[in-house]
C-alpha beads as a LAMMPS data file, in Angstrom:
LAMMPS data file: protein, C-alpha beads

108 atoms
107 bonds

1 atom types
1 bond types

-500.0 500.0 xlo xhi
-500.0 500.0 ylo yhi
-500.0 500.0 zlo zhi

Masses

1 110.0

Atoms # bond

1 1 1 3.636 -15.556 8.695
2 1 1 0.462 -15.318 7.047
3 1 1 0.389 -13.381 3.710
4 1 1 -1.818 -10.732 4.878
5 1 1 0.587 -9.579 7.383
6 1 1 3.753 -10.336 4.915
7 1 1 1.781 -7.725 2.943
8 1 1 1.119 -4.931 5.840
9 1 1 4.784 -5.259 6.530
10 1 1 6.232 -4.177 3.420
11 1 1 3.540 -1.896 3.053
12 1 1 4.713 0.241 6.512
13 1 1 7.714 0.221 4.831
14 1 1 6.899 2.234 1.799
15 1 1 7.365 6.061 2.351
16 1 1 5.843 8.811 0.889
17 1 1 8.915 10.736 -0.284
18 1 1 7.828 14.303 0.552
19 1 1 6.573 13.067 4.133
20 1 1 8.623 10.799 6.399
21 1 1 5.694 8.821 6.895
22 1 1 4.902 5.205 5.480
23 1 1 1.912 5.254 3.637
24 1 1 -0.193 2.920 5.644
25 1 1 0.010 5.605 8.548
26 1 1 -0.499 8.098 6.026
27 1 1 -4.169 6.137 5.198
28 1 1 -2.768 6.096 1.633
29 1 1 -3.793 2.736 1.834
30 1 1 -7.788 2.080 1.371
31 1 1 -8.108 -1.780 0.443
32 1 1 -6.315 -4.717 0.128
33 1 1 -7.818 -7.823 -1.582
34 1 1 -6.287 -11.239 -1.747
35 1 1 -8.009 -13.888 -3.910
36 1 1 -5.906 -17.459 -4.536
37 1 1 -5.181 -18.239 -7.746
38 1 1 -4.220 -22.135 -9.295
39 1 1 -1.259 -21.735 -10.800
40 1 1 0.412 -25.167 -11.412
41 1 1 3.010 -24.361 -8.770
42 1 1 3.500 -26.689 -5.679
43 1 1 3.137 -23.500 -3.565
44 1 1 -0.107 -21.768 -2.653
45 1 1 -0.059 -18.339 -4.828
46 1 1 -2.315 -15.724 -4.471
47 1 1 -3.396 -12.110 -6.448
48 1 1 -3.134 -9.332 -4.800
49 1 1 -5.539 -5.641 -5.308
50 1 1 -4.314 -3.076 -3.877
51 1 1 -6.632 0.726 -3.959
52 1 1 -4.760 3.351 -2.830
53 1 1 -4.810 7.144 -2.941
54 1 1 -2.086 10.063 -2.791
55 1 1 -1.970 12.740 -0.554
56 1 1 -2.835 15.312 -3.763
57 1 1 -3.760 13.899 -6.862
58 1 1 -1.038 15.850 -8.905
59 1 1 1.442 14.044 -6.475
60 1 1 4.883 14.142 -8.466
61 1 1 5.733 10.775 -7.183
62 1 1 2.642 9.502 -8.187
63 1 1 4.337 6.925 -10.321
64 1 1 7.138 6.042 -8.198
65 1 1 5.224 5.460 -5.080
66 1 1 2.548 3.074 -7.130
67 1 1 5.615 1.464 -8.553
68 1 1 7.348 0.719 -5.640
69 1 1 3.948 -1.013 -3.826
70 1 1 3.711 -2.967 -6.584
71 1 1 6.934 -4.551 -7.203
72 1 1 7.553 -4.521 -3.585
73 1 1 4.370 -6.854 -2.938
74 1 1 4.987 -8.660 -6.440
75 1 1 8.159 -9.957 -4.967
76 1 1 6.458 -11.887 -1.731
77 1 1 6.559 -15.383 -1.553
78 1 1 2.926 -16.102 -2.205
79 1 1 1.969 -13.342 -4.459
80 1 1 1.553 -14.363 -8.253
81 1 1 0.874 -11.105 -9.016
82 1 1 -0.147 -7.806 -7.458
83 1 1 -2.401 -4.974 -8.615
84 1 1 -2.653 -1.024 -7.497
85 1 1 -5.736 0.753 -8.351
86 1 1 -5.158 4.775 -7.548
87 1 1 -8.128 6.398 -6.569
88 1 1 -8.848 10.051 -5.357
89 1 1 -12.431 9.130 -3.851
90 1 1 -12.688 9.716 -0.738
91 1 1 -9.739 12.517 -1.051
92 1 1 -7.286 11.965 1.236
93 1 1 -7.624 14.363 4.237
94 1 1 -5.264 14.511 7.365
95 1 1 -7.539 12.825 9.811
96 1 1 -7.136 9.701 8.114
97 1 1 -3.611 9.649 9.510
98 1 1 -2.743 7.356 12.179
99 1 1 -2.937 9.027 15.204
100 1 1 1.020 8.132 15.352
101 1 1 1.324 10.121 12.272
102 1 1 -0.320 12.326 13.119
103 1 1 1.992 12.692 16.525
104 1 1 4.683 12.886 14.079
105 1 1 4.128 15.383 11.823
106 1 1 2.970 17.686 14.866
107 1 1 -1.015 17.920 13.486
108 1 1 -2.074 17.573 17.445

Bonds

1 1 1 2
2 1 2 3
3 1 3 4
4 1 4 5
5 1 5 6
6 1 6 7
7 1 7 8
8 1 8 9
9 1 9 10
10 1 10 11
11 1 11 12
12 1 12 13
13 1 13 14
14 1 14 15
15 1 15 16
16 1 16 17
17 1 17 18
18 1 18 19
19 1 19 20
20 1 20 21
21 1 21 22
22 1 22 23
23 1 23 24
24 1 24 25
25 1 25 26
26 1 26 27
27 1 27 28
28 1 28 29
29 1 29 30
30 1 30 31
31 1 31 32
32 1 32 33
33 1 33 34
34 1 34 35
35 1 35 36
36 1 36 37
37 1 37 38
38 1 38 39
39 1 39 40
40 1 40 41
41 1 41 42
42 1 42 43
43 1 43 44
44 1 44 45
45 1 45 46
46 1 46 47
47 1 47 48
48 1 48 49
49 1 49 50
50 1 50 51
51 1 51 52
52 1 52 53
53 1 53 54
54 1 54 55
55 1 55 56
56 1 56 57
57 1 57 58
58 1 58 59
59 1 59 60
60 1 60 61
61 1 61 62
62 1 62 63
63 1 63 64
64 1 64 65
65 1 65 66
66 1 66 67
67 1 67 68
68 1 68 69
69 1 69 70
70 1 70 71
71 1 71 72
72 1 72 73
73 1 73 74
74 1 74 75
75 1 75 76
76 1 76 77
77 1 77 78
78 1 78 79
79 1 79 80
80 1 80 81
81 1 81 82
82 1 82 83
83 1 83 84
84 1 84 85
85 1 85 86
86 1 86 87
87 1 87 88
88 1 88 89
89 1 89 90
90 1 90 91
91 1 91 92
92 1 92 93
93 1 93 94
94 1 94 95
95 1 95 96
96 1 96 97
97 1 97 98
98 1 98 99
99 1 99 100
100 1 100 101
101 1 101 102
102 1 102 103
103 1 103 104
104 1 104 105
105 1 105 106
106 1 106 107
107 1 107 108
């Protein structure tokens, strides 16, 4: 599996914990970057950026949520280490909700 899609997969399973939603369908997620790093290691290892929003910028998880994406893709094979940038620009609005999500949460 290819790290790109090592890192959408833990991603989806990250959950907002005031919506039972992972934050990729949420479209918390605006960017990820991954630039390969030498490291000395035998294995290929790689940084990983990751800009993300909240769904209100006084979230009260706030920290726990950028916490959780960061240790969570810290801890792939692969990843030497792994950044979160929070941003509020663009806000998040519903519509960037998957239209699963979206489903979901009954916003149809």
């Amino acid at each position: 599996m290819e790290l790109r899609d090592k890192i959408d997969e833990v991603l989806h399973d990250i959950y907002d914990p005031e919506i039972p939603v992972n934050i990729v369908d949420l479209g918390l997620v605006y960017e990820v970057k991954i630039k390969s790093v030498e490291t000395g290691h035998a294995l290929s290892q790689s940084d990983v950026w990751i800009t993300m929003t909240l769904t209100a910028p006084a979230c009260p998880v706030a920290g726990e949520i950028v916490r959780e994406v960061q240790d969570k893709v810290a801890a792939l094979e692969g990843v030497n280490e792994a950044f979160v940038q929070l941003t509020f620009d663009p806000p998040w609005n519903k519509e960037m909700m998957s239209e699963e999500a979206r489903l979901e949460l009954g916003f149809m």
